[in-house]
N, C-alpha and C positions, 0 to 999 in steps of 0.2 A: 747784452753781454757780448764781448767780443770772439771773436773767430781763436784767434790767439790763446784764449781764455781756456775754450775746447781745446782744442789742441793741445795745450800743456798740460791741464786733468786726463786727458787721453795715453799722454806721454809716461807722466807721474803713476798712473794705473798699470802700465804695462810693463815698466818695469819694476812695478812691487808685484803683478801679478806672476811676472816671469821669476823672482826672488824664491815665493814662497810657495811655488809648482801651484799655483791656480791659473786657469784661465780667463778672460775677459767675456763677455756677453758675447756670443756670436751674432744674436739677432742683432744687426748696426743701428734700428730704427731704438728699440728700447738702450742702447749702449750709449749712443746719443743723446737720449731725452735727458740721461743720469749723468752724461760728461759736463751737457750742457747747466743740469742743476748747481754742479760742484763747481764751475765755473760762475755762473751768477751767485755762488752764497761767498765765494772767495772776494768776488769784484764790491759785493755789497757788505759785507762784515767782515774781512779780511781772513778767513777761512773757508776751508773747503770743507762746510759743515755737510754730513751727509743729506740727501736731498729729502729722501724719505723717513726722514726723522725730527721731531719737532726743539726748535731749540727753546731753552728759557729765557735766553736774553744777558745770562750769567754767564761771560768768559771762562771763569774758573768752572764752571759746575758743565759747560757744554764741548769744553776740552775732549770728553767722551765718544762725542759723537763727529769731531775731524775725522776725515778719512783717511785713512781705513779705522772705523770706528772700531771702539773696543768688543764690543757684539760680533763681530762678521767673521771670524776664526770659529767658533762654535756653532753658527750659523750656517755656514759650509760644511762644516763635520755632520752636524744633524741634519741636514736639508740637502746638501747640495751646490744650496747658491746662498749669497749674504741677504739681508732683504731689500736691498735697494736693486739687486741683481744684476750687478755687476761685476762682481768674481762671483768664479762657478769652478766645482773641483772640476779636475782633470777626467775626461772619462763622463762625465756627466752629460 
């Protein structure tokens, strides 16, 4: 996957997480693992399916779990962080 690829998932992340008062992983090495996942599942199935979540293979049915999946708003509320851990509330 390419450099570019990161970097735009990187981009893309930061300002939905600056939107919606969350912030990004601080740890860079886990932030990275997860920019990089979202860019290899963009480069390879043309979405940026979330990395830690499994797709079906079904466009329609894994719409779901594009990032920011539909989970990770309640995910943060109840936890903290989403589960791919990459938004994390403010404060947290």
């Amino acid at each position: 996957m390419s450099k570019e690829g990161t970097e735009e998932a990187r981009a893309r992340a930061k300002v939905y997480a600056k939107e919606k008062g969350f912030i990004l992983n601080v740890d860079e090495k886990q932030l990275d693992a997860v920019l990089r996942g979202l860019a290899r599942n963009k480069e390879r199935f043309g979405e940026a399916y979330c990395p830690c979540r499994l797709r079906s293979g079904d466009p329609e049915k894994d719409r779901i779990i594009v990032c920011p999946c539909v989970y990770h708003e309640n995910e943060i509320e109840e936890q903290g962080t989403c589960h791919c851990r990459l938004f994390f509330k403010k404060g947290e």
